[in-house]
N, C-alpha and C positions, 0 to 999 in steps of 0.2 A: 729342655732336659731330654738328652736321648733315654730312648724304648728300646730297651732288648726284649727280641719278641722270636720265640719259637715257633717252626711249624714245620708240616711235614708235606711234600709234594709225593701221593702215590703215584702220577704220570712219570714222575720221574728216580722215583725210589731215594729220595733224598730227604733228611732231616735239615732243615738249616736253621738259623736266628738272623733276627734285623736288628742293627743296633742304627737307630736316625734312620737315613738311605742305603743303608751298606748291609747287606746279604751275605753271612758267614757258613757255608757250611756244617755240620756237626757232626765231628766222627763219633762214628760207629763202637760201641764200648767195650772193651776187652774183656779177657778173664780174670784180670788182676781186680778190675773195678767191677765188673758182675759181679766177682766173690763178696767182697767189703759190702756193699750195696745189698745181697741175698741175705749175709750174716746180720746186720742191722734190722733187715727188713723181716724177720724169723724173730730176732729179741725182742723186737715192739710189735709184732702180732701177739707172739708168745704172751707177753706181761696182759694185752689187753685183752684178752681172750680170759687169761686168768684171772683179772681182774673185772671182769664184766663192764667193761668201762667202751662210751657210746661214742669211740675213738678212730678214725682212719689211718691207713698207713697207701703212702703210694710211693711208687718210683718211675723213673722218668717216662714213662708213656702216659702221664696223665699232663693236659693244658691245664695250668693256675691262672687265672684271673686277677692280678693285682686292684686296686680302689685306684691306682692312679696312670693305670693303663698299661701295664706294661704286661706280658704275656712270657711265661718261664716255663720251663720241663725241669724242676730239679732233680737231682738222681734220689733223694727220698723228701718225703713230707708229710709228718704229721699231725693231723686237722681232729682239733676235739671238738668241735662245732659244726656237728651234722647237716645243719641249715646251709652250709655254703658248698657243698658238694650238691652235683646237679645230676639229674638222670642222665643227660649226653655224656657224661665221665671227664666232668671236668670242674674244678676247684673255683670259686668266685667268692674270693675274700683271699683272708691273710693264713696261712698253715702257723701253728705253734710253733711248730721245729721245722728247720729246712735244715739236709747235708747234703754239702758237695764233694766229689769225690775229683781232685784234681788230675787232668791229662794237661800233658806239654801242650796239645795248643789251644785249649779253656783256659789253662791257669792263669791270665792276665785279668778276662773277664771275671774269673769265682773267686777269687779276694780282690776285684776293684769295683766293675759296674755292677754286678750281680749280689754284693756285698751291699752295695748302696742302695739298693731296689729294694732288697730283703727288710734292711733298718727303717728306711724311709717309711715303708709298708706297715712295719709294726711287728714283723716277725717276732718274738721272743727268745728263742733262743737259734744259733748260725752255728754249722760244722761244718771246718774247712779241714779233710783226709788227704795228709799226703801221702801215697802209698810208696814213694821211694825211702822215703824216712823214716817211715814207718809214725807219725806223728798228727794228731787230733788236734786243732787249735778248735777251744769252745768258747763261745761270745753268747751274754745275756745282753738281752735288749734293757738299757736301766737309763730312764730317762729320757726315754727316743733315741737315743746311740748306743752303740753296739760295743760292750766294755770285754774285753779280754778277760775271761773267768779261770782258766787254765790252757795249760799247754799239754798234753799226755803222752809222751813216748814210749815205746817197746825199743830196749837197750840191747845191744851186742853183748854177748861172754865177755868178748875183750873192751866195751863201753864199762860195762860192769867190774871186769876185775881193775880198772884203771879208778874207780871212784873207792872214796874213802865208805868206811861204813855208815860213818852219820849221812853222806850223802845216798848211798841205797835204802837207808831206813825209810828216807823223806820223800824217795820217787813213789808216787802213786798211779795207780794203773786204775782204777776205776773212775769212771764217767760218772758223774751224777749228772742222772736229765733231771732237770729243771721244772718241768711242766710236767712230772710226776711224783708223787709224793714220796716213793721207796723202789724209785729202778734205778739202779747202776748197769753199768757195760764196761766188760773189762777191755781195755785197750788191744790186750794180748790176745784177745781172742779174735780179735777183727784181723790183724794180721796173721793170724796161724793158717800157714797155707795146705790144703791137701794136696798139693802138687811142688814140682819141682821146679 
């Protein structure tokens, strides 16, 4: 079984992954995907902060630790089992929630191998962000496999005026996370860009 395995060379200022013997690269993350990533990463401090709940939130500068070796930097993850966060700043066990935020040249690995890590592992719940689409695919872990729970889009004016009304009634833009009892995330609000 290949090991997609993160790390960072300061000698060389370079992020890369190993998947088997093969040495990938990692680009550097934009402002489209910083933004998606901050906004998420603010709604689930936000909730747990308010809810006094004894919860981590991280994004991609923290090493995760998989049970069956494999070594990940997702762009968020959150761990409600304090016990597997370690004082060197790094995750040793399974995160509840993982989200990937898809770029052209990850997007093969963040719905294929990195998809399969997550399930294998036990994750619970997998966000796969396409930020060209504007669309949230959300997977509960149910049964050891990872089942497609919804799909969430933010619609164009002209996507909108083309759909009938029973079909605008029925689009839903809230996220319910899974691994908490009363948070939503509205879709529309991860893509609302401050910029141009």
């Amino acid at each position: 079984m290949d090991n997609l395995i993160y790390n960072y060379d300061p000698d060389h200022d370079e992020r890369y992954e190993i998947i088997g013997d093969e040495k990938f690269i990692s680009p550097v993350t934009n402002l489209g995907h910083g933004t998606i990533i901050g906004k998420l990463f603010f709604d689930f401090v936000n909730y747990i902060i308010k809810n006094d709940i004894d919860t981590a939130v991280f994004v991609d500068d923290i090493d995760v630790h998989f049970p069956d070796g494999s070594l990940l930097k997702p762009d968020l993850s959150v761990v409600c089992n304090p016990d597997i966060v370690n004082k060197e700043g790094s995750v040793n066990g399974v995160p509840d929630l993982v989200v990937e935020v898809l770029s052209r040249s990850t997007m093969k690995k963040d719905i294929g191998i990195k998809k399969d890590i997550y399930e294998r592992n036990g994750v619970k719940e997998y966000w796969i962000i396409d930020r060209w689409s504007r669309r949230v695919d959300v997977y509960h872990l149910i049964d050891g496999k990872f089942v497609l729970d919804d799909v969430y889009n933010v619609y164009s004016d002209d996507e909108l005026q083309n759909m009938t009304e029973d079909e605008r009634v029925k689009i839903n833009y809230n996220i319910k996370v899974s691994i908490f009892d009363d948070l939503n995330i509205d879709v529309r609000r991860i893509f609302k860009w401050w910029f141009k």
